[in-house]
ROVEX-60682 format. One line per 8 residues: number of its first residue (from 1); their letters; for each residue y negated, z, x of N, C-alpha, C. Coordinates in Angstrom, 3 decimals. Example, Ala and Ser with C-alpha at 12.3 -4.5 7.8 and 13.67 -1.06 7.14 Angstrom:
<nodes>
1) AS) 5.690:7.800:13.190:4.500:7.800:12.300:3.300:7.800:13.200  2.250:7.080:12.850:1.060:7.140:13.670:-0.030:7.870:12.900;
</nodes>
This chain:
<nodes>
1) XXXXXXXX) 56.529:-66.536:-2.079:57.362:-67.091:-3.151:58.408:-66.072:-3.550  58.495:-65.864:-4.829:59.499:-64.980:-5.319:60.433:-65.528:-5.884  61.932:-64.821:-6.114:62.696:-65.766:-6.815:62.359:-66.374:-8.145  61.677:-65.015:-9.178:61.055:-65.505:-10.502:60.735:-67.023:-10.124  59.824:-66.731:-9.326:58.477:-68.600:-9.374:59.425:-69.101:-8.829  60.518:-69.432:-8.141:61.326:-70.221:-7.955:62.179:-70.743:-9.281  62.187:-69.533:-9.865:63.174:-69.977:-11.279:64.912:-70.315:-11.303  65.154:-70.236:-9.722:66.717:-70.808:-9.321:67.084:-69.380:-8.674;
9) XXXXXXXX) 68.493:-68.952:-8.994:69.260:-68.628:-7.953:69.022:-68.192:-6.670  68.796:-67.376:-6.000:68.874:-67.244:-4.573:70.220:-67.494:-3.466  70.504:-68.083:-2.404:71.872:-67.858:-2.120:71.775:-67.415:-0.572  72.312:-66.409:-0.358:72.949:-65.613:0.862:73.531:-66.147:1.678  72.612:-66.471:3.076:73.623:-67.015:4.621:73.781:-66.040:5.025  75.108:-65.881:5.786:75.171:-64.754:6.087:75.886:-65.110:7.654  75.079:-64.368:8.861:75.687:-64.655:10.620:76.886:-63.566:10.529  77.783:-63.971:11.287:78.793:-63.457:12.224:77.801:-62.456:13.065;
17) XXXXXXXX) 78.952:-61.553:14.008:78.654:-60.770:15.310:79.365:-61.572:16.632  79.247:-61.020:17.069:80.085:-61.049:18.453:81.230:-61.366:18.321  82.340:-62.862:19.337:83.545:-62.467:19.272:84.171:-62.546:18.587  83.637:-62.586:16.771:83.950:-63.070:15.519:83.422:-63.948:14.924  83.780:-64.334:13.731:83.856:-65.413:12.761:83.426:-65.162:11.242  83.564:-66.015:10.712:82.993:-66.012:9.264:84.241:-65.198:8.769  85.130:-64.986:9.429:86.062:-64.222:8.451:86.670:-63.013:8.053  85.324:-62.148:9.052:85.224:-60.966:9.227:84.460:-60.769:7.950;
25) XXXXXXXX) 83.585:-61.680:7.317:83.066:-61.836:5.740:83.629:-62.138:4.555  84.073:-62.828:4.570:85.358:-63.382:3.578:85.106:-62.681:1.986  85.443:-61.139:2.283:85.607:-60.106:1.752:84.379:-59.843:0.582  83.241:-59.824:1.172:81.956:-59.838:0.812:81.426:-61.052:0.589  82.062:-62.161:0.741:81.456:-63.533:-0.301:81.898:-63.216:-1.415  83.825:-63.181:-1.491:84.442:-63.133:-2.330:84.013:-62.536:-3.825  83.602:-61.143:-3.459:82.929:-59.827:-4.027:81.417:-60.846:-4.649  80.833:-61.126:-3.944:79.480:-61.310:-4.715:79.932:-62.710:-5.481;
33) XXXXXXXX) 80.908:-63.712:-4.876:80.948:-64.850:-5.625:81.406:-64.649:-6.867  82.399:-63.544:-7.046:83.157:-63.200:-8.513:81.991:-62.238:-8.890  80.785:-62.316:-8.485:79.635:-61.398:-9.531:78.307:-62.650:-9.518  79.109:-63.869:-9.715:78.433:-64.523:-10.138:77.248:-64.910:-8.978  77.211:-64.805:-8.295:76.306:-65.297:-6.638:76.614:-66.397:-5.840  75.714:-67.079:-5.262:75.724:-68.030:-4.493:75.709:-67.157:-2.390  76.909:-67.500:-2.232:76.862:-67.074:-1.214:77.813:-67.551:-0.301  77.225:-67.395:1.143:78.371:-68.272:2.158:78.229:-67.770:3.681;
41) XXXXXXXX) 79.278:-67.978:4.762:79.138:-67.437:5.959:78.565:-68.862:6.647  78.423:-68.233:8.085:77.985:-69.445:8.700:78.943:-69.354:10.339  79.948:-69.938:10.345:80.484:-70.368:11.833:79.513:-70.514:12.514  78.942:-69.719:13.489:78.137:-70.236:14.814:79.141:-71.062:15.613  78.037:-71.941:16.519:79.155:-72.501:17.551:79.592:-71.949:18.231  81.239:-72.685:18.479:81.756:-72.339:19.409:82.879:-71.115:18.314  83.092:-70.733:16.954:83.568:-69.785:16.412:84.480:-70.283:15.099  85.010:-69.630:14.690:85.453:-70.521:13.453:86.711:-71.463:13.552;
49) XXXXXXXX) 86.615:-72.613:13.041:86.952:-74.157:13.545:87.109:-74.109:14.732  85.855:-73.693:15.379:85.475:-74.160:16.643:85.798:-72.934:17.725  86.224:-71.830:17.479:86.762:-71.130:18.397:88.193:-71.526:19.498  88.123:-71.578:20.742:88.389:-71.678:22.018:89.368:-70.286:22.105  90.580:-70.663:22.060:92.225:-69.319:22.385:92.343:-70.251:23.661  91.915:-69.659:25.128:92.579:-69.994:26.252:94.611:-70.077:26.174  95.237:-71.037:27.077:96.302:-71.194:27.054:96.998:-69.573:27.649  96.354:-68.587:28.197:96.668:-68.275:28.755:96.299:-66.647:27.772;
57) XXXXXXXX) 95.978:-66.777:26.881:95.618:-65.508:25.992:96.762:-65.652:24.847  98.145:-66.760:25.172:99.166:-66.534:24.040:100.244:-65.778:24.791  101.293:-65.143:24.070:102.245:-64.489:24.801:103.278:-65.712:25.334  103.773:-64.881:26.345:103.553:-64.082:27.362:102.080:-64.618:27.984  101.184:-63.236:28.041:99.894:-63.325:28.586:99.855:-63.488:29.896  99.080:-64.488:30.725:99.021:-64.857:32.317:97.656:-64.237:31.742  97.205:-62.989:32.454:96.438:-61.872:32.608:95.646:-62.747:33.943  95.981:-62.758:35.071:95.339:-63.966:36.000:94.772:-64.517:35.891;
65) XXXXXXXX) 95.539:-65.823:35.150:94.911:-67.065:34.625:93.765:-67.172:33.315  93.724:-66.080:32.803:93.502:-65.718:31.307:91.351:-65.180:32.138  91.334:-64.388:33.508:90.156:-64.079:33.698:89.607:-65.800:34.566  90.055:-66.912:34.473:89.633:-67.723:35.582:89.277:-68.921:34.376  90.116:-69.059:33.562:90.029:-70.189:32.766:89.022:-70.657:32.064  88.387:-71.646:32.472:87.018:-72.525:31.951:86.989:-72.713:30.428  85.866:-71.511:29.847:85.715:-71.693:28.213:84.837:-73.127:27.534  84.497:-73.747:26.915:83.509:-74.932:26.526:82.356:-73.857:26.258;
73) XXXXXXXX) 82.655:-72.826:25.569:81.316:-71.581:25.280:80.217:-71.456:26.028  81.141:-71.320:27.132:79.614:-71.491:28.462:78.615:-72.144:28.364  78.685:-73.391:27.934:77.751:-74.537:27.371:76.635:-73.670:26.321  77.020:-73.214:25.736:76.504:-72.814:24.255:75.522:-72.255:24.290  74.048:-71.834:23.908:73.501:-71.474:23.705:72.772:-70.777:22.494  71.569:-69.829:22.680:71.312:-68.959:21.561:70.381:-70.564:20.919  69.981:-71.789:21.302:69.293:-72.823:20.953:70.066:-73.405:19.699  71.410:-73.282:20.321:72.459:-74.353:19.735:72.266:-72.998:18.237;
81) XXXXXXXX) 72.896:-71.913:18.571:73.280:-70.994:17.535:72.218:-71.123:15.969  70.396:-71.062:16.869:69.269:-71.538:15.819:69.592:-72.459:14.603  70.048:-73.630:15.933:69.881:-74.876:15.238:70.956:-74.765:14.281  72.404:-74.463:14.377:73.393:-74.244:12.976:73.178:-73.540:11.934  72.104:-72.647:12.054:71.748:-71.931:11.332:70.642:-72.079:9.931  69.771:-73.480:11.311:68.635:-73.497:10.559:69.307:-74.519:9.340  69.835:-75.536:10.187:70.142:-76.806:9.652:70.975:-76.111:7.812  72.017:-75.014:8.065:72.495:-74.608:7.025:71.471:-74.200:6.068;
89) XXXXXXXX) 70.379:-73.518:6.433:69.711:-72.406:5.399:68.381:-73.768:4.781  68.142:-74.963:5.574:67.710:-76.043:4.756:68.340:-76.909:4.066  70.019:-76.871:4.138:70.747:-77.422:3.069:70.672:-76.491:1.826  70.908:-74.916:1.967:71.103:-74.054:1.133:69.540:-74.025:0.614  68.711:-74.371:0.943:67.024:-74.312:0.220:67.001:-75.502:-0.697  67.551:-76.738:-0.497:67.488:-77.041:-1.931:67.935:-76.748:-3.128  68.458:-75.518:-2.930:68.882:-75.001:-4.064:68.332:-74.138:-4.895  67.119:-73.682:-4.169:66.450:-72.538:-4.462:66.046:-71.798:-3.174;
97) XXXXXXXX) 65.794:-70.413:-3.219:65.650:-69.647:-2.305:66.870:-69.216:-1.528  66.620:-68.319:-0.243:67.496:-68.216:1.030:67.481:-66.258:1.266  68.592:-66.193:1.318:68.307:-64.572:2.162:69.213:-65.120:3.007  68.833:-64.708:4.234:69.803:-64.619:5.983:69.889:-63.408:6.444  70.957:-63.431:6.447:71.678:-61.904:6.985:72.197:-62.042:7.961  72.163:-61.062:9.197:73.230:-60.729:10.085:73.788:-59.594:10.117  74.466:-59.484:10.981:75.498:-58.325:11.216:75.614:-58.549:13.137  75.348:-57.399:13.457:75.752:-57.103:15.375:74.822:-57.875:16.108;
105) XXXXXXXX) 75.459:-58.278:16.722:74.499:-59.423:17.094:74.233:-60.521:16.532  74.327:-60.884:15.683:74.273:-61.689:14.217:72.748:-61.755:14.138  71.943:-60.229:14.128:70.712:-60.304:14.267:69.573:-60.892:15.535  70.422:-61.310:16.218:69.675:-62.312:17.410:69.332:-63.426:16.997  70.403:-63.466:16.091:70.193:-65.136:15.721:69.245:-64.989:14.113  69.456:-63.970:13.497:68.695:-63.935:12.456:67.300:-63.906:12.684  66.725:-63.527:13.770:65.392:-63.332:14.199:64.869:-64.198:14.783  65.451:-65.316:15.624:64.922:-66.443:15.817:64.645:-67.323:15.174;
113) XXXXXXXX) 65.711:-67.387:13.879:65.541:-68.145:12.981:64.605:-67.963:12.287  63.762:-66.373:11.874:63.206:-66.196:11.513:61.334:-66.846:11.794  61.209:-67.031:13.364:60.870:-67.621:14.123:60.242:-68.941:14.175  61.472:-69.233:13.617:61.666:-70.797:13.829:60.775:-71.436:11.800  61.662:-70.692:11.020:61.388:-71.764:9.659:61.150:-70.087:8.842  59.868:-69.566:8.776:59.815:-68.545:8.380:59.222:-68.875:6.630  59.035:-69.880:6.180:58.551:-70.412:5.026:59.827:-70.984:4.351  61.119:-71.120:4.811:62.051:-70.955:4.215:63.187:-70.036:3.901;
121) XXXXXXXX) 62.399:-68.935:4.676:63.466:-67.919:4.140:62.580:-66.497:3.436  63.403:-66.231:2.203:63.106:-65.446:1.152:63.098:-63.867:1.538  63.734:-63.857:2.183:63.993:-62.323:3.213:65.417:-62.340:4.431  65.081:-61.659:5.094:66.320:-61.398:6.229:66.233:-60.105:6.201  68.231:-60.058:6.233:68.453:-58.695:6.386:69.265:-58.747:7.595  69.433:-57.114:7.852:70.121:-56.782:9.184:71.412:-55.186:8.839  72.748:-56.618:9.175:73.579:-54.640:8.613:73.999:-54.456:9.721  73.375:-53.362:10.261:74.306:-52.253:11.505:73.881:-53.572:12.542;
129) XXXXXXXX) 72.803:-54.265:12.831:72.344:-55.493:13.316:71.475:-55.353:14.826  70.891:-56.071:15.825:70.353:-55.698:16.844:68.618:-56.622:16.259  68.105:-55.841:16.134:66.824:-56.294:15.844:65.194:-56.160:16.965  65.143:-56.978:17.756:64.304:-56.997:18.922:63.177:-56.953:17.934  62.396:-55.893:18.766:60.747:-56.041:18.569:60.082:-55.518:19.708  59.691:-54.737:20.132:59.225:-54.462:21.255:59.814:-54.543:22.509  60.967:-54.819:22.856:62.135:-54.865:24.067:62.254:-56.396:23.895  62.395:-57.091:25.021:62.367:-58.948:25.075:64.236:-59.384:24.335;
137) XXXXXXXX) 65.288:-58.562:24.370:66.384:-59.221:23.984:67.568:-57.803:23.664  68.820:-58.431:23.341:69.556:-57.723:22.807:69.787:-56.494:24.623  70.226:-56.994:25.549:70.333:-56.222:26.510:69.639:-55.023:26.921  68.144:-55.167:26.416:67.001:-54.271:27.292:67.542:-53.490:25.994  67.737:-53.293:24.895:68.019:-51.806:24.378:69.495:-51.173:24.161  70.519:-51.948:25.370:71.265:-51.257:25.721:71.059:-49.971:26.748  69.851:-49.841:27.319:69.443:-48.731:28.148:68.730:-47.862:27.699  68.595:-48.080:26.490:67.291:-47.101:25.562:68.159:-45.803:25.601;
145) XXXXXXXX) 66.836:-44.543:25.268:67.496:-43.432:24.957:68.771:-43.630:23.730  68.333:-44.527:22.632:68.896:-44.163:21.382:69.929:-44.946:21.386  70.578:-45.246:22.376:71.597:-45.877:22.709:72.607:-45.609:24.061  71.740:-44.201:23.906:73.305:-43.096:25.092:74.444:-43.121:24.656  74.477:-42.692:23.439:75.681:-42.254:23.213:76.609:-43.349:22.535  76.357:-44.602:22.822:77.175:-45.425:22.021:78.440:-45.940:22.477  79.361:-45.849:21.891:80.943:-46.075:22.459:81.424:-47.806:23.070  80.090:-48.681:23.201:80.378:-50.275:23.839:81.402:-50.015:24.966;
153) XXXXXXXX) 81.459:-49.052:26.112:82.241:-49.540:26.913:83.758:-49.402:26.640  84.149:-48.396:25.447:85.307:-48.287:25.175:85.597:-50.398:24.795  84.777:-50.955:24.234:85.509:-52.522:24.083:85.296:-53.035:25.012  84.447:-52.772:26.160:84.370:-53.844:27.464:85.614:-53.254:28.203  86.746:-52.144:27.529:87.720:-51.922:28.487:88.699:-53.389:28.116  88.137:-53.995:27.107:89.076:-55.062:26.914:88.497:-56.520:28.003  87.676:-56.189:28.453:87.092:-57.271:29.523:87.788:-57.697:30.166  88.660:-58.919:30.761:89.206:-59.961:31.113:88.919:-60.700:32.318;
161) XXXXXXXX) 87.548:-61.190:32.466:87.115:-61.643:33.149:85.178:-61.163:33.928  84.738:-62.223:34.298:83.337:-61.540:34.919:82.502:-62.406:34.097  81.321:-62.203:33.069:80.793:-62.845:32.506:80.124:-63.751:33.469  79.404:-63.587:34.362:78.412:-64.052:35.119:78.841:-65.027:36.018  80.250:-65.094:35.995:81.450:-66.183:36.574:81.575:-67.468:35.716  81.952:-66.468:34.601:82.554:-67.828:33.398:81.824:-68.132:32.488  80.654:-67.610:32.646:79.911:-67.651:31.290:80.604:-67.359:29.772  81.274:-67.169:29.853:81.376:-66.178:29.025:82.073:-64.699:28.675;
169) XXXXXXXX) 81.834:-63.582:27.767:82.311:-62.843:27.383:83.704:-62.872:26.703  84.798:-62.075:27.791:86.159:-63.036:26.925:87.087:-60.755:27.150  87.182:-61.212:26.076:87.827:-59.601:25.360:89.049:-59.980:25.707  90.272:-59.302:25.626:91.451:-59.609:25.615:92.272:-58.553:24.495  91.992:-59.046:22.930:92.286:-57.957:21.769:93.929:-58.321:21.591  94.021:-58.779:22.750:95.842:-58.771:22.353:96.578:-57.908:22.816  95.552:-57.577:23.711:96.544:-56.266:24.999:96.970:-55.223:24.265  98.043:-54.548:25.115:98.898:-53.932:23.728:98.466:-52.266:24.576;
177) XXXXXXXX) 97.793:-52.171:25.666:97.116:-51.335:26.106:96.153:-50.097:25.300  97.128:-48.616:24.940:96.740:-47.777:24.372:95.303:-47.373:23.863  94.955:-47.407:25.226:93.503:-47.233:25.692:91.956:-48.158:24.904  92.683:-49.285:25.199:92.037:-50.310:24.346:91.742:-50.661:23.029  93.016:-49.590:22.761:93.303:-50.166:20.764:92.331:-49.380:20.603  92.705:-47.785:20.939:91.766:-46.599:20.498:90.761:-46.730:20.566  89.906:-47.388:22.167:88.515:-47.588:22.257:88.002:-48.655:21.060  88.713:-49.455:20.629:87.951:-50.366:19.139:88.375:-49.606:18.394;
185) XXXXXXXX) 89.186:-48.573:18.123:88.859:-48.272:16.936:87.925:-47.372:16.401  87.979:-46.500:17.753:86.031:-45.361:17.583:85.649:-45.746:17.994  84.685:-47.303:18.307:83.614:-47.698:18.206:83.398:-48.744:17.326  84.583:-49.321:17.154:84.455:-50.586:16.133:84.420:-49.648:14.397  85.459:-49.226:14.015:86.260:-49.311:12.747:86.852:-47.732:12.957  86.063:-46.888:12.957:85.720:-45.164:12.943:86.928:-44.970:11.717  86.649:-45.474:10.954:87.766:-44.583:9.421:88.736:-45.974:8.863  89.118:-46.744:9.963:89.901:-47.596:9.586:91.706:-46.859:9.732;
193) XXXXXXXX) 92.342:-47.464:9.035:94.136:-47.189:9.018:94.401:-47.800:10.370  95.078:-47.273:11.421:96.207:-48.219:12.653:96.272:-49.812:11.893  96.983:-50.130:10.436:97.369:-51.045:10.231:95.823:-51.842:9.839  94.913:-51.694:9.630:93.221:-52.471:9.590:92.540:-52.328:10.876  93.134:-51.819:11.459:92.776:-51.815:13.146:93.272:-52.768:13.303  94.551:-53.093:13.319:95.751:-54.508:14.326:94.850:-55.681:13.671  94.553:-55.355:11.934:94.329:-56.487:11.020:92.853:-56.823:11.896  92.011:-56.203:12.079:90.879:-56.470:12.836:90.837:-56.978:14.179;
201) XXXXXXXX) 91.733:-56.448:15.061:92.170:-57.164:16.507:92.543:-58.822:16.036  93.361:-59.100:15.357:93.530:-60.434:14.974:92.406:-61.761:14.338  91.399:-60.722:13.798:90.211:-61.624:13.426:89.058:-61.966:14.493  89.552:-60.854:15.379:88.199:-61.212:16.922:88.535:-62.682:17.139  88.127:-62.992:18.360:87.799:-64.185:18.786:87.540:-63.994:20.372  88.349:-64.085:21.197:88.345:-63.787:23.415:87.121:-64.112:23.351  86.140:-65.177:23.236:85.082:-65.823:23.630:83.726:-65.176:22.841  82.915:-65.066:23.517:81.662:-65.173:23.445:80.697:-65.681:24.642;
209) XXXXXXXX) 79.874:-66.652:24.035:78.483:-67.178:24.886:78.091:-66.286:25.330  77.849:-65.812:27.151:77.749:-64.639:27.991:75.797:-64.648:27.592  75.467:-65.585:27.397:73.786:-65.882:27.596:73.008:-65.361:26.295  73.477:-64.902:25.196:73.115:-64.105:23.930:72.755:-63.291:24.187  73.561:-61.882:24.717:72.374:-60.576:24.922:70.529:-60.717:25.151  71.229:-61.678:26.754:69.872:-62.008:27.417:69.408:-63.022:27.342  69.021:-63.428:25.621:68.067:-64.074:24.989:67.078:-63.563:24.456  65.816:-64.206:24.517:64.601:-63.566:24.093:64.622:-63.800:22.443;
217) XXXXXXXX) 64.735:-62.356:21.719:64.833:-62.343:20.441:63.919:-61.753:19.793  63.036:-61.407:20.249:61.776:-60.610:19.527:61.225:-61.214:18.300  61.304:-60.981:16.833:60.691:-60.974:16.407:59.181:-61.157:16.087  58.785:-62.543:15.574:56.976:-62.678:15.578:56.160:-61.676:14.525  54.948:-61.354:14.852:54.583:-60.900:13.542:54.303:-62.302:12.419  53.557:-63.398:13.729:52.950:-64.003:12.219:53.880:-65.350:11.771  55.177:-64.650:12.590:56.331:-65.896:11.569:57.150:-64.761:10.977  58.140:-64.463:11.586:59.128:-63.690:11.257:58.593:-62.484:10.886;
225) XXXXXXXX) 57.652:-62.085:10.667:57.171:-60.255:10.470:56.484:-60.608:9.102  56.521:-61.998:8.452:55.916:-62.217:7.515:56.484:-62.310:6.103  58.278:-62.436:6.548:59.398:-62.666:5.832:59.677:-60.562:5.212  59.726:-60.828:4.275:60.269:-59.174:3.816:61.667:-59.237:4.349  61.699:-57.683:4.439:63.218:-57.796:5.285:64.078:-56.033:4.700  64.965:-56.401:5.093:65.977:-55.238:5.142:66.835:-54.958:5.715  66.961:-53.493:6.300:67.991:-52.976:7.312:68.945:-52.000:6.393  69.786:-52.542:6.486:71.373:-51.573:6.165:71.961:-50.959:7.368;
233) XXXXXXXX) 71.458:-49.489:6.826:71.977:-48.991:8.548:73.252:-48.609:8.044  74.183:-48.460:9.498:75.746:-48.012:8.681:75.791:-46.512:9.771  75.962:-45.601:9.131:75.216:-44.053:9.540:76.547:-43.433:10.473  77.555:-44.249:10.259:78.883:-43.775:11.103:79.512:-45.230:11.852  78.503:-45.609:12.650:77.920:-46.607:13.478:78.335:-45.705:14.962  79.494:-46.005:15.527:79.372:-45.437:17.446:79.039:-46.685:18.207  78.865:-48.017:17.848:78.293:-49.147:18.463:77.055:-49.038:18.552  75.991:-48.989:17.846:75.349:-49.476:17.503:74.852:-47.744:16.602;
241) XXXXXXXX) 74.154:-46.615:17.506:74.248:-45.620:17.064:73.103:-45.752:16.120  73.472:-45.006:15.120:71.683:-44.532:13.709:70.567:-44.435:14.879  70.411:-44.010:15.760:69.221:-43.633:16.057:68.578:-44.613:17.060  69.869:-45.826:17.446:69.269:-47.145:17.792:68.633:-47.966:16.768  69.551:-47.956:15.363:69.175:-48.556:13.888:67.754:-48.266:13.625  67.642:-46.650:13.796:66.260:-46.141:13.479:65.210:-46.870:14.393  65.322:-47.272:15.555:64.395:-47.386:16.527:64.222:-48.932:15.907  64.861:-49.716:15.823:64.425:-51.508:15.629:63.608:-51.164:14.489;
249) XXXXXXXX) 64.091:-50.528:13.276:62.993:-50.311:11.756:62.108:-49.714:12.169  61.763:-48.792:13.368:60.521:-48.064:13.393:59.665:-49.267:14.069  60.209:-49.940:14.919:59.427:-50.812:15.732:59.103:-52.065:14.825  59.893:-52.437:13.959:59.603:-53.633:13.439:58.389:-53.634:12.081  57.935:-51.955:11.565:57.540:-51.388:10.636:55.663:-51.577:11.366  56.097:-50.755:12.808:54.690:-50.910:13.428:54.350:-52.409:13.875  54.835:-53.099:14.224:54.593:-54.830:14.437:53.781:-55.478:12.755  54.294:-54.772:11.913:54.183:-55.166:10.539:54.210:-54.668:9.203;
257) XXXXXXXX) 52.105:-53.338:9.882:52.722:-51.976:8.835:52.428:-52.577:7.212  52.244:-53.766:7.209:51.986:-54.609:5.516:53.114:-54.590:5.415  54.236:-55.036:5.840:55.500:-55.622:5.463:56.295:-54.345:5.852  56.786:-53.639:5.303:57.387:-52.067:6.185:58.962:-52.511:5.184  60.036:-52.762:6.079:61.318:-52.234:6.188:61.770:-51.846:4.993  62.733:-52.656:4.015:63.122:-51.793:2.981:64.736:-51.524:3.549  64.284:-50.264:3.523:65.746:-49.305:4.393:67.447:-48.662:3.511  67.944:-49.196:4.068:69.637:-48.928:3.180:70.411:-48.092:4.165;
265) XXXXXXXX) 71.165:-47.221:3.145:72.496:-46.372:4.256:73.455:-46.396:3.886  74.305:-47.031:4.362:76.073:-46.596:4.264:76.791:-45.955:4.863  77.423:-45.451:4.558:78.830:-44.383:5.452:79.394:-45.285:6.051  79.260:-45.870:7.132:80.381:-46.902:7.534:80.449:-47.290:8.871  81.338:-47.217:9.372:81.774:-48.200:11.288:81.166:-48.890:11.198  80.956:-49.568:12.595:80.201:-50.812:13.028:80.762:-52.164:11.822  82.102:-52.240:11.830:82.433:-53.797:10.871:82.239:-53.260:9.480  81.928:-52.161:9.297:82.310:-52.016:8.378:83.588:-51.473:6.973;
273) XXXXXXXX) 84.354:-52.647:6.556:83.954:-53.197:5.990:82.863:-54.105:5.054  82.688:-55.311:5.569:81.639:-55.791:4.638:81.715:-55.706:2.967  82.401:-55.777:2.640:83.150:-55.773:1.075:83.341:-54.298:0.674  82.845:-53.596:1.391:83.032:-52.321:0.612:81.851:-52.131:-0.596  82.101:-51.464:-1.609:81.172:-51.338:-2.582:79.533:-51.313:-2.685  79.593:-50.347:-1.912:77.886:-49.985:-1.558:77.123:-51.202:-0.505  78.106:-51.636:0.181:77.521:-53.031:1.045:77.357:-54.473:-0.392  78.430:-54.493:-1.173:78.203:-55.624:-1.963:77.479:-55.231:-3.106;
281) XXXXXXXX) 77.199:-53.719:-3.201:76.046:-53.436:-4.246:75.070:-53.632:-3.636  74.140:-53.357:-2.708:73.235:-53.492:-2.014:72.728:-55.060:-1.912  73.811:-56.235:-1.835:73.729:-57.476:-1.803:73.285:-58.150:-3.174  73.910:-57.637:-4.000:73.941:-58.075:-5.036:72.833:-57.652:-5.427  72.485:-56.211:-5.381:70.867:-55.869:-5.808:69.534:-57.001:-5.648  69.656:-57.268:-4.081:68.976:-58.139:-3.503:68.957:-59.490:-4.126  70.199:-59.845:-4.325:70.407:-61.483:-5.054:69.907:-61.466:-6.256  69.320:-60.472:-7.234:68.950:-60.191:-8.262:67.914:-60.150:-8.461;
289) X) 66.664:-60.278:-7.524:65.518:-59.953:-7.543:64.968:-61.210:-8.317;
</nodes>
């Protein structure tokens, strides 16, 4: 189905990453909504609304209490994450057609979904995204070659607690710890200002569901490999290095050499900006089809 034979509008879901929220997007609805587009984020659980600030992550910080304290996240699953997802992108289908996008790990969830209702979605894209195809989940290609050199542990210096304790992944982006700022900012936000650095520490989120990495996200051929797709690699990426980007499109190309990867590049850090020009041209291209 193409948009033509649809005759309606297409409209853009678009996942969160890690740790964040729909409002790390904001920027890039805004942008395509004032160009005339149907477009919207999607709060996973547990984020958003629904994001969980332990009592103990406000100032004065109990650093102690802050690694022990029982998140509701733990509960959460990559099941639950599907299901908000799906449930949205079949409200947004009566409207017409669907593109689902992620971003970071955003693409875990874009690929299951893919999975799951592959006859309702028009294409999925992936910016600067973790896209399983041959490796069972987001974890197994943290050990890949093409993922030596990537700067993740500079943000696990913000680690708090023991995932495997609390179930969940809990950052601590308040710490006023030198070390910490710098490590997000060359790996997160490479050509960001000090003052869009702080602005970015404030939009994280302590919590993440510890059980996401090590979810089985592989990509099907004959659901999800059937959906056309697109990768926006962001080429000044230290998270999430180009030559990890390169490896999910090479793998997802051979799973599905009919359907081969329509490939995008931006100059840009892991967040981005989403709203930068060439990201909301690229969107908008797409919404146009």
């Amino acid at each position: 189905m193409t948009n033509h034979e649809e005759g309606r509008a297409p409209t853009l879901v678009f996942v969160h990453g890690t740790n964040s929220s729909s409002a790390l997007g904001t920027g890039l609805i805004r942008e395509l909504t004032l160009r005339g587009h149907r477009a919207l984020m999607v709060d996973l659980p547990g984020h958003g609304d629904e994001a969980f600030y332990p009592r103990a992550y406000q100032a004065p910080q109990d650093l102690q209490a802050l690694a022990t304290e029982p998140s509701p996240l733990a509960k959460i699953t990559i099941d639950d994450y599907v299901e908000r997802v799906v449930d949205v992108v079949r409200r947004a289908r009566r409207l017409g057609p669907v593109i689902l996008a992620g971003a970071s790990q955003g693409g875990v969830t874009v690929s299951r979904v893919g999975n799951a209702i592959p006859e309702l979605l028009d294409r999925v894209v992936y910016v600067a995204a973790y896209c399983c195809v041959d490796l069972p989940n987001l974890a197994a290609y943290l050990s890949t070659p093409e993922n030596s050199d990537s700067l993740l542990p500079q943000v696990t210096q913000a680690l708090v607690a023991d995932p495997a304790v609390l179930g969940v992944t809990r950052l601590n982006w308040r710490s006023a710890d030198p070390a910490v700022i710098r490590g997000v900012k060359e790996a997160l936000a490479g050509d960001f200002t000090d003052e869009g650095v702080s602005r970015l520490l404030n939009l994280l989120e302590p919590d993440e569901t510890a059980g996401i990495p090590m979810a089985d996200a592989r990509g099907e051929a004959h659901t999800w490999g059937r959906i056309p797709r697109t990768y926006v690699r962001f080429t000044l990426d230290r998270l999430i290095p180009p030559a990890l980007q390169d490896r999910f499109i090479q793998e997802a190309d051979r799973l599905t050499p009919d359907n081969p990867t329509d490939v995008r590049s931006v100059a840009a850090p892991h967040v981005g900006p989403f709203d930068r020009p060439e990201v909301v041209e690229i969107f908008s291209e797409l919404l146009s089809r």
